[in-house]
PyMOL Python script that loads the backbone (N, CA, C, O; Angstrom):
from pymol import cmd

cmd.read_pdbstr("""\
ATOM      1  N   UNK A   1     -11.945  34.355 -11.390  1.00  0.00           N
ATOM      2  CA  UNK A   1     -12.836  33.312 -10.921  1.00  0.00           C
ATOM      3  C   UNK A   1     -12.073  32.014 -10.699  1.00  0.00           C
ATOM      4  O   UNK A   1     -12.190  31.450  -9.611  1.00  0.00           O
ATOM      5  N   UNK A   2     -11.210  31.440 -11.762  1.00  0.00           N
ATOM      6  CA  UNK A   2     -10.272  30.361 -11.314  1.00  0.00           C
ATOM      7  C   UNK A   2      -8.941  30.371 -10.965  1.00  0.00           C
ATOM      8  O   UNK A   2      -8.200  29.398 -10.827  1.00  0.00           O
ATOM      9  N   UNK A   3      -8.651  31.720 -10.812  1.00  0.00           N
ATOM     10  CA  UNK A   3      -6.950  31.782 -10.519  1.00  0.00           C
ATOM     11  C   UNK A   3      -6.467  31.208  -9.957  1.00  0.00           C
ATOM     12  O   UNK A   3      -5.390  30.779 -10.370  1.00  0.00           O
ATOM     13  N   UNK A   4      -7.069  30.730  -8.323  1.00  0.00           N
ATOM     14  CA  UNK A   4      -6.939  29.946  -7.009  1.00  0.00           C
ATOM     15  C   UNK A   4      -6.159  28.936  -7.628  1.00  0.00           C
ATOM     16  O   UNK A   4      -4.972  28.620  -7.718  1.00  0.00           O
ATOM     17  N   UNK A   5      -7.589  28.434  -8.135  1.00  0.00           N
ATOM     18  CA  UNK A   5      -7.729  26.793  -8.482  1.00  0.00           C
ATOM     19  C   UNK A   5      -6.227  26.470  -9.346  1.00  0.00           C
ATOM     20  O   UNK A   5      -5.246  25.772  -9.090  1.00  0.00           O
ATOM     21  N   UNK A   6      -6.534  27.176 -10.248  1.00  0.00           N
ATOM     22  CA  UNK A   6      -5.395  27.485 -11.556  1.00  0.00           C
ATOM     23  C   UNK A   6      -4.159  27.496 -10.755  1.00  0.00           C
ATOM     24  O   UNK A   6      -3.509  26.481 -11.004  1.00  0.00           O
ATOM     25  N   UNK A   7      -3.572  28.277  -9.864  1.00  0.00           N
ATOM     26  CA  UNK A   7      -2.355  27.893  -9.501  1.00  0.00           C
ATOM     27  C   UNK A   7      -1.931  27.291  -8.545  1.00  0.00           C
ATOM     28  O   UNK A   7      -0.769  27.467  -8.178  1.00  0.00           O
ATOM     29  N   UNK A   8      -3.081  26.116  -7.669  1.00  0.00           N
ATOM     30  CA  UNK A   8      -2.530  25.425  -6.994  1.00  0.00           C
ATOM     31  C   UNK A   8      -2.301  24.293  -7.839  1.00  0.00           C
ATOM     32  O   UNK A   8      -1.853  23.277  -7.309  1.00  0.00           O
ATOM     33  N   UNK A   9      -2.566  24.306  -9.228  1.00  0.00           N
ATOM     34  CA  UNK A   9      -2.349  23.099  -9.742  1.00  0.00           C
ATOM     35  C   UNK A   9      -0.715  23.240  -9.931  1.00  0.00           C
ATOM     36  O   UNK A   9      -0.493  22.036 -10.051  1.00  0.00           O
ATOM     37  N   UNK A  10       0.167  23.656 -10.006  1.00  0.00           N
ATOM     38  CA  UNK A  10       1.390  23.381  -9.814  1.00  0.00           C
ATOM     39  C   UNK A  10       2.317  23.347  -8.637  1.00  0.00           C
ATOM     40  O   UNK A  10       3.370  22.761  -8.386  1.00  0.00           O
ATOM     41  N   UNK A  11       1.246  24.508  -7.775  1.00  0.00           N
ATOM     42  CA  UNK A  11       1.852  24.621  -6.514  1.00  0.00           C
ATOM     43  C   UNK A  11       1.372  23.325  -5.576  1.00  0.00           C
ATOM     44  O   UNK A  11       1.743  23.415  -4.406  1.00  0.00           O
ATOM     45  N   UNK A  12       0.645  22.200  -5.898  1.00  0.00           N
ATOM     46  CA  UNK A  12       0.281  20.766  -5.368  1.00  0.00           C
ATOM     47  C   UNK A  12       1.326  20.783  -5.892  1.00  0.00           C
ATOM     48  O   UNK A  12       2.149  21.615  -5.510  1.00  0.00           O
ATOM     49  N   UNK A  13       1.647  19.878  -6.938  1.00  0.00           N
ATOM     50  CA  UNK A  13       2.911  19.225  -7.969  1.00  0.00           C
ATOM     51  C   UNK A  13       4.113  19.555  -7.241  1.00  0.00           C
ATOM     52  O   UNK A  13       4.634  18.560  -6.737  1.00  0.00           O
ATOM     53  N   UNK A  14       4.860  20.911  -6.980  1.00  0.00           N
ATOM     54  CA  UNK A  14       6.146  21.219  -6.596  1.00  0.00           C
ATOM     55  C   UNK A  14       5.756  20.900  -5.000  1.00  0.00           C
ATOM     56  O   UNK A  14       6.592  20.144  -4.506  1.00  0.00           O
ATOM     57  N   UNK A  15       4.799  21.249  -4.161  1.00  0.00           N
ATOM     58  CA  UNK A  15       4.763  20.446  -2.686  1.00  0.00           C
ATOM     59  C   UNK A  15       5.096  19.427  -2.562  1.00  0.00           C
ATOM     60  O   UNK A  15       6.089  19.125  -1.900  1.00  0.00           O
ATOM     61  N   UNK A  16       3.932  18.145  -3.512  1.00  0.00           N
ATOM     62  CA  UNK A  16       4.530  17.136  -3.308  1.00  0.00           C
ATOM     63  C   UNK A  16       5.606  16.771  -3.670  1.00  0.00           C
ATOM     64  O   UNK A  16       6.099  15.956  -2.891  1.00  0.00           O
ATOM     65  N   UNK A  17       6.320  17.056  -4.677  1.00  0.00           N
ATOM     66  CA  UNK A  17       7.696  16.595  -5.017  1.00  0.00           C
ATOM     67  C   UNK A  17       8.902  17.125  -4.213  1.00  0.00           C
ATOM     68  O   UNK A  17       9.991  16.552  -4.195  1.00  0.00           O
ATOM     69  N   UNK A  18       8.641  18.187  -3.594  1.00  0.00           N
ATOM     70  CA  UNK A  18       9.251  18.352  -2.615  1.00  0.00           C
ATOM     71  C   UNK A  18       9.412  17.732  -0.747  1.00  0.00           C
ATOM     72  O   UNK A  18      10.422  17.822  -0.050  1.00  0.00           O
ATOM     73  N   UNK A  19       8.452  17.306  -0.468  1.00  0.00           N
ATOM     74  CA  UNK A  19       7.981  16.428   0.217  1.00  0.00           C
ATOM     75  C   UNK A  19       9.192  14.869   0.589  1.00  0.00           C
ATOM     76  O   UNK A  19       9.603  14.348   1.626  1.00  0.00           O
ATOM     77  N   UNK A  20       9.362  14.640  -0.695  1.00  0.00           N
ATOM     78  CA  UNK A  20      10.385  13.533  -0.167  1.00  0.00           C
ATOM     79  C   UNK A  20      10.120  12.227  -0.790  1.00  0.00           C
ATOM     80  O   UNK A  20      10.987  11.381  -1.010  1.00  0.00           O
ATOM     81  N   UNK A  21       9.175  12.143  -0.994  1.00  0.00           N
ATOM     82  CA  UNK A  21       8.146  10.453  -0.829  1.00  0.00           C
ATOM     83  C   UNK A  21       7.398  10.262  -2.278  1.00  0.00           C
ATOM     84  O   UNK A  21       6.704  11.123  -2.820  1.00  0.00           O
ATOM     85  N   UNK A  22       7.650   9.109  -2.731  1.00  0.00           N
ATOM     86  CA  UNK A  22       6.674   8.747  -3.904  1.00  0.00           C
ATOM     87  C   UNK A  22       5.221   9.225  -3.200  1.00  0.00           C
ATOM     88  O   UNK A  22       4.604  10.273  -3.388  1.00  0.00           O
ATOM     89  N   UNK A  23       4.929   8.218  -2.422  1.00  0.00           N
ATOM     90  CA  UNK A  23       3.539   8.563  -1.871  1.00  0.00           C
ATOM     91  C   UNK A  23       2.710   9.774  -1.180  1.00  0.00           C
ATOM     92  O   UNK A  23       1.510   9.798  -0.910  1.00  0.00           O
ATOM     93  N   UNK A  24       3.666  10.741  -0.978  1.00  0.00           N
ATOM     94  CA  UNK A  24       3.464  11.975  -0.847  1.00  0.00           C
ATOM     95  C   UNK A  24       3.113  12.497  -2.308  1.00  0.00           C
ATOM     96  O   UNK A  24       2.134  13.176  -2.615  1.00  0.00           O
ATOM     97  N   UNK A  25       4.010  12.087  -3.049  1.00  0.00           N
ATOM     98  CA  UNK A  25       3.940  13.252  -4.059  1.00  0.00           C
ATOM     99  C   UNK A  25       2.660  12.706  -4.908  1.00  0.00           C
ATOM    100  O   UNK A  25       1.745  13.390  -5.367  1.00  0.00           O
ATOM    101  N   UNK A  26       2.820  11.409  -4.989  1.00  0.00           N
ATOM    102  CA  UNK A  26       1.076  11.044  -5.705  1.00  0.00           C
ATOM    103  C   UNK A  26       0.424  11.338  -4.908  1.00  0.00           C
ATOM    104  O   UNK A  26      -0.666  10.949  -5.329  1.00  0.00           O
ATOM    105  N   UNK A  27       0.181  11.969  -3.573  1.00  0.00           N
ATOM    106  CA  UNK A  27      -1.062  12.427  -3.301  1.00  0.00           C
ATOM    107  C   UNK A  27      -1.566  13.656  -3.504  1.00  0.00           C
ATOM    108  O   UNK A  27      -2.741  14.019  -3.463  1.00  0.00           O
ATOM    109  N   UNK A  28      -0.172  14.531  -3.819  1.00  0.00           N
ATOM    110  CA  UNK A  28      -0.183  15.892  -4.031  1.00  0.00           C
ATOM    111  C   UNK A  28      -0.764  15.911  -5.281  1.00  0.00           C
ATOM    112  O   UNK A  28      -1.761  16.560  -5.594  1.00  0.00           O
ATOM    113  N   UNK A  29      -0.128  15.197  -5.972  1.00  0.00           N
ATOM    114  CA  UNK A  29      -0.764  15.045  -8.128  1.00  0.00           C
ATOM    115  C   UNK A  29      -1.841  14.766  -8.159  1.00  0.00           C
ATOM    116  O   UNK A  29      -2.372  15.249  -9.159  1.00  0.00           O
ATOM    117  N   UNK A  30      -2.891  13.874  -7.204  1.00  0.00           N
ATOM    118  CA  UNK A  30      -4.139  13.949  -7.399  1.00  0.00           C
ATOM    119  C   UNK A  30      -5.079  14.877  -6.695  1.00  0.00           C
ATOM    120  O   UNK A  30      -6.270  14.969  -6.992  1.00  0.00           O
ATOM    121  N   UNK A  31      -4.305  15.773  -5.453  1.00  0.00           N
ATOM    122  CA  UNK A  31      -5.004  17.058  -5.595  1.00  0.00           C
ATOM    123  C   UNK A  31      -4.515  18.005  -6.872  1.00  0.00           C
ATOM    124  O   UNK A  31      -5.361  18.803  -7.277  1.00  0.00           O
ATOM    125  N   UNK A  32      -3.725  17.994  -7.283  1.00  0.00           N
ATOM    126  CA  UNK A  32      -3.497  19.071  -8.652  1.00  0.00           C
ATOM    127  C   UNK A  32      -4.507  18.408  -9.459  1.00  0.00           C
ATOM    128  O   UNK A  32      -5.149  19.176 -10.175  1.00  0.00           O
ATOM    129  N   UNK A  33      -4.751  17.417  -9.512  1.00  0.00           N
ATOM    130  CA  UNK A  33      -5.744  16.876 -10.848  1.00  0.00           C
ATOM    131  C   UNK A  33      -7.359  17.147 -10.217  1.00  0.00           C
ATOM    132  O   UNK A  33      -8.303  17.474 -10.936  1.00  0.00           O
ATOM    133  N   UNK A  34      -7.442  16.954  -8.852  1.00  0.00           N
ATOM    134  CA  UNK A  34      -8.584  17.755  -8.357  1.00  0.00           C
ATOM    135  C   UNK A  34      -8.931  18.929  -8.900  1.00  0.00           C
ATOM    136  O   UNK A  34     -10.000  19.067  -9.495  1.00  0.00           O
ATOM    137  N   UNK A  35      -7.790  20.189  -8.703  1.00  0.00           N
ATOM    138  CA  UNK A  35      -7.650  21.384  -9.020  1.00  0.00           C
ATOM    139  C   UNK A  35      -8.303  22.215 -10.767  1.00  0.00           C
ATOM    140  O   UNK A  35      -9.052  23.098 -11.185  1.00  0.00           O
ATOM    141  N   UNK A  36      -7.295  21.074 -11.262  1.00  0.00           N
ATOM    142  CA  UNK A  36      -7.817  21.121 -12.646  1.00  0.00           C
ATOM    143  C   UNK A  36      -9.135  20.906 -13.049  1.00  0.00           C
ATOM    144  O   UNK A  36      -9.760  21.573 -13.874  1.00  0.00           O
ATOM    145  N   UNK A  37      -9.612  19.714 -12.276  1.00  0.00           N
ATOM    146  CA  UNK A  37     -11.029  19.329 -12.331  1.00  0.00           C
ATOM    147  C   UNK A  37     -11.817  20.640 -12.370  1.00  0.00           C
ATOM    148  O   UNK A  37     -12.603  21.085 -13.206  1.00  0.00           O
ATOM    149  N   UNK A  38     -11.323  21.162 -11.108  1.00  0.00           N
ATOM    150  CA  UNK A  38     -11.814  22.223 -10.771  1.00  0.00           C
ATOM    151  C   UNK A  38     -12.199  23.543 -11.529  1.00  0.00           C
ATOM    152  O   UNK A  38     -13.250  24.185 -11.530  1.00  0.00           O
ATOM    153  N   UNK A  39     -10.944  23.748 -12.205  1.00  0.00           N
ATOM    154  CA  UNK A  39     -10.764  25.139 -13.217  1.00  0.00           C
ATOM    155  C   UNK A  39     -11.688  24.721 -14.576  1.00  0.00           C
ATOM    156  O   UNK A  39     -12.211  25.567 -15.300  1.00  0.00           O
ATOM    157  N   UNK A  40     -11.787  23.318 -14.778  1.00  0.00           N
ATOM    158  CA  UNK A  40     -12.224  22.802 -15.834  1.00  0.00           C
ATOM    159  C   UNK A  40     -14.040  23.161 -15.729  1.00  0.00           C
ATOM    160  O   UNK A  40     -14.565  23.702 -16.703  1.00  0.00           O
ATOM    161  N   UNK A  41     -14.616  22.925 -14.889  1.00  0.00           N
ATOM    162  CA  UNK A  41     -15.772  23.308 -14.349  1.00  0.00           C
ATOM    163  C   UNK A  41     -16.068  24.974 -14.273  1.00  0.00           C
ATOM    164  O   UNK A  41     -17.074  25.499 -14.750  1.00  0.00           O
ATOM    165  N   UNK A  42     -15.069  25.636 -13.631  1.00  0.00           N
ATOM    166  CA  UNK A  42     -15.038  27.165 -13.164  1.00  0.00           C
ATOM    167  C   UNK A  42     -15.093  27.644 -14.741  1.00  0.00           C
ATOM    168  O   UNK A  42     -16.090  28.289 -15.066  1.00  0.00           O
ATOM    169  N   UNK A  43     -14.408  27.459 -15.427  1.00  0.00           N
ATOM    170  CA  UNK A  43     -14.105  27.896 -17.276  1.00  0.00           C
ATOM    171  C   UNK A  43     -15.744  27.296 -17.658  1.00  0.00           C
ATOM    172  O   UNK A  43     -16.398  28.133 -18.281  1.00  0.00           O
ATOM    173  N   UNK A  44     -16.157  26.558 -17.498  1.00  0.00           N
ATOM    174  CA  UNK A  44     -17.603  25.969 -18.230  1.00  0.00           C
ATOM    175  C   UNK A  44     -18.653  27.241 -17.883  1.00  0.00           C
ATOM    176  O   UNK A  44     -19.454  27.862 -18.581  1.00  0.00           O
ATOM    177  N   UNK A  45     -18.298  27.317 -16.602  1.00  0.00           N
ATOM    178  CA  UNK A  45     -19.114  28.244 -15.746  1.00  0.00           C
ATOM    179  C   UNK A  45     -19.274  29.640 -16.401  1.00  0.00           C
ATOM    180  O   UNK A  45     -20.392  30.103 -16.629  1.00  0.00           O
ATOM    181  N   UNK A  46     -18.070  30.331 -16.714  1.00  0.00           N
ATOM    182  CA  UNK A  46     -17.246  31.057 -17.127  1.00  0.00           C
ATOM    183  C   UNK A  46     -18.457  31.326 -18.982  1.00  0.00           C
ATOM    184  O   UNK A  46     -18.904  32.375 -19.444  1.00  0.00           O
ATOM    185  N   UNK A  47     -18.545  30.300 -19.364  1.00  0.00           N
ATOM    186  CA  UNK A  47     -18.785  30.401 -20.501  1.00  0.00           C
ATOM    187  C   UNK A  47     -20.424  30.512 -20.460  1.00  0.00           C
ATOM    188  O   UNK A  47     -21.027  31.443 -20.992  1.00  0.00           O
ATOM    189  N   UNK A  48     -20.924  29.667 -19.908  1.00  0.00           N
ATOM    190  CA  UNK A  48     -22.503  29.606 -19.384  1.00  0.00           C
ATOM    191  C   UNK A  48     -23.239  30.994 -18.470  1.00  0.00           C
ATOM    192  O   UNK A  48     -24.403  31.395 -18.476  1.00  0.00           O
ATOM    193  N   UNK A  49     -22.116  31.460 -17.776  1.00  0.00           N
ATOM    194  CA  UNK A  49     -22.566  33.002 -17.661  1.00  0.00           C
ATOM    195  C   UNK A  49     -22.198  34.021 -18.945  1.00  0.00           C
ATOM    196  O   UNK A  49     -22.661  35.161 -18.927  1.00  0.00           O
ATOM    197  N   UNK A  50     -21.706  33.761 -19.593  1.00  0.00           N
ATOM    198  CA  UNK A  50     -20.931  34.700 -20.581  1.00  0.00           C
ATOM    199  C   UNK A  50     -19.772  35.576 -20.415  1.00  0.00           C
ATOM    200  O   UNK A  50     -19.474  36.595 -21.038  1.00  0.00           O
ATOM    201  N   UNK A  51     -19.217  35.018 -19.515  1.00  0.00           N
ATOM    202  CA  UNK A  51     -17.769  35.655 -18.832  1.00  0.00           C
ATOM    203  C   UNK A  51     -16.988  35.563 -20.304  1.00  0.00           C
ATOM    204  O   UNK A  51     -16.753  36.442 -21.133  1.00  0.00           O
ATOM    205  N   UNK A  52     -16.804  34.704 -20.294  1.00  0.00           N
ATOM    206  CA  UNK A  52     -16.227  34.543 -21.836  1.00  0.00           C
ATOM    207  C   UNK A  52     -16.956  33.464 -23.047  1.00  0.00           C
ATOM    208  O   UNK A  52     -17.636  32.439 -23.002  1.00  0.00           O
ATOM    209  N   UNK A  53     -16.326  34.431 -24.227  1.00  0.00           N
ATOM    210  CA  UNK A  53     -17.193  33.931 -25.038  1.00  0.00           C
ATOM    211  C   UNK A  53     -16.398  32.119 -25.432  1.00  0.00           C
ATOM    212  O   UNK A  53     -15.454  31.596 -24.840  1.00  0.00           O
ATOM    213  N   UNK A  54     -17.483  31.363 -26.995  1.00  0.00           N
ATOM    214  CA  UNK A  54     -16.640  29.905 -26.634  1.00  0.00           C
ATOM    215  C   UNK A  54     -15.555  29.847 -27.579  1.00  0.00           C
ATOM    216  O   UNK A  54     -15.038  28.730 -27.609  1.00  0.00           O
ATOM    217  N   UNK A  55     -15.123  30.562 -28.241  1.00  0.00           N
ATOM    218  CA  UNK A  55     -13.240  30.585 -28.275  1.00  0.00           C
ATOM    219  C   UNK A  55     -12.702  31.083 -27.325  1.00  0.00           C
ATOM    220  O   UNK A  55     -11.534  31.204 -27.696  1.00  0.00           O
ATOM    221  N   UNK A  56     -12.789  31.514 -26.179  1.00  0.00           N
ATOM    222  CA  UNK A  56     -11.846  31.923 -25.371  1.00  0.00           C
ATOM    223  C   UNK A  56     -11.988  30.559 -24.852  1.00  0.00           C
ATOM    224  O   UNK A  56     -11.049  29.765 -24.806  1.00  0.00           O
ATOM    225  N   UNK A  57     -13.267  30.287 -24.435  1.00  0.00           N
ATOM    226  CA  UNK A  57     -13.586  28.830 -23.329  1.00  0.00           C
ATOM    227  C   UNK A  57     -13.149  27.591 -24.160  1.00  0.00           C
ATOM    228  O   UNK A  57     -13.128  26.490 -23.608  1.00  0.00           O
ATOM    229  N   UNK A  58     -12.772  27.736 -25.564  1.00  0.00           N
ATOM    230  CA  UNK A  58     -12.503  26.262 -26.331  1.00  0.00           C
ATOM    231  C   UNK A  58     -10.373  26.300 -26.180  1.00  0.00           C
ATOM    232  O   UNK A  58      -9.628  25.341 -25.983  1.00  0.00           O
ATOM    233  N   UNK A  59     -10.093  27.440 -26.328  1.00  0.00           N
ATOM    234  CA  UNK A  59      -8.665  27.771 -25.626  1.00  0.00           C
ATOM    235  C   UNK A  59      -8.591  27.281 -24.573  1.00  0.00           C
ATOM    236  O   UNK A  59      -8.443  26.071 -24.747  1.00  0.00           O
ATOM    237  N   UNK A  60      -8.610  27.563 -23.361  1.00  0.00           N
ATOM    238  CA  UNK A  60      -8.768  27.313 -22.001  1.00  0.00           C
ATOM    239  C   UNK A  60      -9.043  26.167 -22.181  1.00  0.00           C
ATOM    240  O   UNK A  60      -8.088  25.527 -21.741  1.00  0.00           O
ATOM    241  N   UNK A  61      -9.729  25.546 -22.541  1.00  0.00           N
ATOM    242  CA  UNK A  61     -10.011  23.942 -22.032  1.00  0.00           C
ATOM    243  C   UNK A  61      -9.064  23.055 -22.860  1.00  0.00           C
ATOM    244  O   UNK A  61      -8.858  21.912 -22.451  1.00  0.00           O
ATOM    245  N   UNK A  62      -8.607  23.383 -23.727  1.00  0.00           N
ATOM    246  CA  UNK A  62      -7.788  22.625 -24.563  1.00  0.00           C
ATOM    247  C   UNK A  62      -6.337  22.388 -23.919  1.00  0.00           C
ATOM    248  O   UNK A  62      -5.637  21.376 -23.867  1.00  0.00           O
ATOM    249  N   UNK A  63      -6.068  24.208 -23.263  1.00  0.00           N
ATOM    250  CA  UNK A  63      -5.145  23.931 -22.670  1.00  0.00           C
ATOM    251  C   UNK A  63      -4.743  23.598 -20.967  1.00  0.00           C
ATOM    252  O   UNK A  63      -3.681  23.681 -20.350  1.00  0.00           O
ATOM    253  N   UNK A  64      -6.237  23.157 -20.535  1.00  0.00           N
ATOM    254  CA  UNK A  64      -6.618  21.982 -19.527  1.00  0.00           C
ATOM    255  C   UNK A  64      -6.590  20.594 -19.947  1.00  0.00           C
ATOM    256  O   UNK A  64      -6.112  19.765 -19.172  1.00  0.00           O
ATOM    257  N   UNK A  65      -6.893  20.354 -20.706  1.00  0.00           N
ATOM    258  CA  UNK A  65      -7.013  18.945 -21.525  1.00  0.00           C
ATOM    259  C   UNK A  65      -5.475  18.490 -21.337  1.00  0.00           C
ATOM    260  O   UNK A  65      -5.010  17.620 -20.600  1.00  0.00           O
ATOM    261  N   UNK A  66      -4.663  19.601 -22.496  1.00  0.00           N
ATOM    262  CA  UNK A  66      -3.103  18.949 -22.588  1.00  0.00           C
ATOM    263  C   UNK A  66      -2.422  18.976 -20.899  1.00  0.00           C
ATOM    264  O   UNK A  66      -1.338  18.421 -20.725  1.00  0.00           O
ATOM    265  N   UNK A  67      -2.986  19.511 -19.958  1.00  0.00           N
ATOM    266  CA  UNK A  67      -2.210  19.542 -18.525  1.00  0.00           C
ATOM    267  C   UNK A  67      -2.689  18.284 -18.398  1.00  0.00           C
ATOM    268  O   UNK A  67      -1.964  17.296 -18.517  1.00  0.00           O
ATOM    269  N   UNK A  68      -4.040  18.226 -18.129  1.00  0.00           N
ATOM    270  CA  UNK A  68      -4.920  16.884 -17.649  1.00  0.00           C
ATOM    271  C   UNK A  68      -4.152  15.604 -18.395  1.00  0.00           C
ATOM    272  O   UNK A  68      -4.225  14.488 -17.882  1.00  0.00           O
ATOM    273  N   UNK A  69      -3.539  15.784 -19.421  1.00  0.00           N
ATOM    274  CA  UNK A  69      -2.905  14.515 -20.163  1.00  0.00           C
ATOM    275  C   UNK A  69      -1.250  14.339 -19.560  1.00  0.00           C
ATOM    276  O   UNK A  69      -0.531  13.341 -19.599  1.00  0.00           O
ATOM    277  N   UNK A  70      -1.061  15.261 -19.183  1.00  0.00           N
ATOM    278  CA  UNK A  70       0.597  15.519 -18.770  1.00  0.00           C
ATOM    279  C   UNK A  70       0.431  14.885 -17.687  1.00  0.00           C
ATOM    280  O   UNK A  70       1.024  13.817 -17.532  1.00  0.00           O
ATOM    281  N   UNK A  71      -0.643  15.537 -16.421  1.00  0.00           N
ATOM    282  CA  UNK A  71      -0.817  14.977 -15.349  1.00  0.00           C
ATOM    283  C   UNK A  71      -1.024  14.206 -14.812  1.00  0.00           C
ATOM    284  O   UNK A  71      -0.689  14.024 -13.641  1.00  0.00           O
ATOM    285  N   UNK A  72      -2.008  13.091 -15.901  1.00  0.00           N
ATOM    286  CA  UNK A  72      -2.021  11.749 -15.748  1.00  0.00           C
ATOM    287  C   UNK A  72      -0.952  10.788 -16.128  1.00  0.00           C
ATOM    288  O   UNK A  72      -0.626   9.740 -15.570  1.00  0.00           O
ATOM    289  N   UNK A  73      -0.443  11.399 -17.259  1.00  0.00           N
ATOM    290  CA  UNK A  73       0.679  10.399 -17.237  1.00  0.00           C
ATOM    291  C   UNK A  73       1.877  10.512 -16.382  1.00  0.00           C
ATOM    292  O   UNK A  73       2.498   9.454 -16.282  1.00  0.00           O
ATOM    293  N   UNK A  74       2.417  11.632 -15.668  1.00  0.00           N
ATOM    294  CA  UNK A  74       2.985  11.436 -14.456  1.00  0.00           C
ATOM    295  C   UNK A  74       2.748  10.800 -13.517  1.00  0.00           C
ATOM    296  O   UNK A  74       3.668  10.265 -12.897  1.00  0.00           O
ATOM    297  N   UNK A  75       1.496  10.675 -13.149  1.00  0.00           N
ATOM    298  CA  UNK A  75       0.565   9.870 -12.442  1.00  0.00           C
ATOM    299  C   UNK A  75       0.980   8.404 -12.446  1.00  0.00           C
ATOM    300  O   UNK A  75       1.571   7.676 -11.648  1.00  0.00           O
ATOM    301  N   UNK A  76       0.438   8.253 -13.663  1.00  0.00           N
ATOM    302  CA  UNK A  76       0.632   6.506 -14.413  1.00  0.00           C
ATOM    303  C   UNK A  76       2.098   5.941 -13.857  1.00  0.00           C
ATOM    304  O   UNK A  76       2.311   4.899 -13.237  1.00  0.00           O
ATOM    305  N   UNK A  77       3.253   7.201 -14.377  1.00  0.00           N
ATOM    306  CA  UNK A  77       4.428   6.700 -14.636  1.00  0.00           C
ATOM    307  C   UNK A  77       5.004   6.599 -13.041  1.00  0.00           C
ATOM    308  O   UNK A  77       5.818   5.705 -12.810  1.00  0.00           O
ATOM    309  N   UNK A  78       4.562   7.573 -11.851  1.00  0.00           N
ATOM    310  CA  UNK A  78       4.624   7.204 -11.034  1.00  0.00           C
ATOM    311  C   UNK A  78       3.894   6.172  -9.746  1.00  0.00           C
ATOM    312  O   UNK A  78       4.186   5.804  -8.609  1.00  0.00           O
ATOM    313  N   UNK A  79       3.020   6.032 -10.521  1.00  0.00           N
ATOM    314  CA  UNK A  79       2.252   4.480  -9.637  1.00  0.00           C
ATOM    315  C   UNK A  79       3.215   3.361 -10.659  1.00  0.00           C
ATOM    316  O   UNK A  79       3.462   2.413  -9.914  1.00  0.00           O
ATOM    317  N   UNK A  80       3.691   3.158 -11.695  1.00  0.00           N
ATOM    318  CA  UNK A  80       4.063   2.150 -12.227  1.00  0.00           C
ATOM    319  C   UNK A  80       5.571   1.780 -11.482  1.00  0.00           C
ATOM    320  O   UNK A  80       6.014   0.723 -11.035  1.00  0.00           O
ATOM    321  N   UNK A  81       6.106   3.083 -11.563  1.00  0.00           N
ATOM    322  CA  UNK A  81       7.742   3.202 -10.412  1.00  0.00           C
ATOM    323  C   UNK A  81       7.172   2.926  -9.003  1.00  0.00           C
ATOM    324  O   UNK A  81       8.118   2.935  -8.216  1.00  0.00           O
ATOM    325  N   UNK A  82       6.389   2.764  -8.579  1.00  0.00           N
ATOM    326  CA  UNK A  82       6.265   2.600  -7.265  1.00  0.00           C
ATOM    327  C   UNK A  82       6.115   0.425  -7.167  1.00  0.00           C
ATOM    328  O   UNK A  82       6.641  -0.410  -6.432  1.00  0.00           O
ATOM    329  N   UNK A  83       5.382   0.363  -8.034  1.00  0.00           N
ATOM    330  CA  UNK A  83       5.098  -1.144  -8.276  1.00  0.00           C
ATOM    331  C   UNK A  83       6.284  -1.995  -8.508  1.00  0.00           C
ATOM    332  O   UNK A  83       6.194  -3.209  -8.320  1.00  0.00           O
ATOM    333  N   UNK A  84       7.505  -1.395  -8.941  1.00  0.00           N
ATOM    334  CA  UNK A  84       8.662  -1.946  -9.560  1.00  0.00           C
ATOM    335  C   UNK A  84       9.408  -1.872  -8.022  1.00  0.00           C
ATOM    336  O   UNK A  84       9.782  -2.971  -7.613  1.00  0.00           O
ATOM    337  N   UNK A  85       9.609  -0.981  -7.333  1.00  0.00           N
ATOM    338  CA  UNK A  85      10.036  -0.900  -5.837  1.00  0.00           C
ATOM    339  C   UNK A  85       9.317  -2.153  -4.827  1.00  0.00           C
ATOM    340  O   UNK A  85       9.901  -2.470  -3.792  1.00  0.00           O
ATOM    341  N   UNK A  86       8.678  -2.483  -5.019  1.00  0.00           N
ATOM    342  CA  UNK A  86       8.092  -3.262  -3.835  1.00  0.00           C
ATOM    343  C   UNK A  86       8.006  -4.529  -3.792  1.00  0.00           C
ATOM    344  O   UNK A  86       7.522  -5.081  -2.804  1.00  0.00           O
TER     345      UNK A  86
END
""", "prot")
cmd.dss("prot")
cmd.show_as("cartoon", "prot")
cmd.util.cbc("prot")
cmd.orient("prot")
């Protein structure tokens, strides 16, 4: 049900950083953080049908949470490097 979602969240990340451009690549990181959004919802879903029960769904989200924290602070650290350039 979220695989999609689930692995464009890195495959955004390595596009944009491949790309070339600060501003490319923060745009790519906030579709990966879209993505996540995404899986984060699809897993709720997941649990509310009974796809899985809520330790599988309290796993899974936890280890959305720690991406979602990684991802923002790349985020942060690259809007803050961009501010120091200009």
């Amino acid at each position: 049900m979220y695989r999609r979602a689930a692995v464009s969240i890195p495959s955004n990340i390595v596009e944009g950083k491949a790309r070339g451009s600060n501003k490319d690549y923060n745009r790519f990181l906030l579709m990966a953080r879209g993505s996540l959004e995404e899986v984060k919802y699809q897993i709720l879903l997941a649990k509310d049908l009974k796809y899985i029960d809520d330790t599988k769904y309290k796993e899974i989200f936890n280890k959305t949470d720690e991406a979602g924290r990684l991802l923002g602070g790349l985020i942060k650290k690259l809007d803050s490097s961009q501010l120091v350039r200009k």
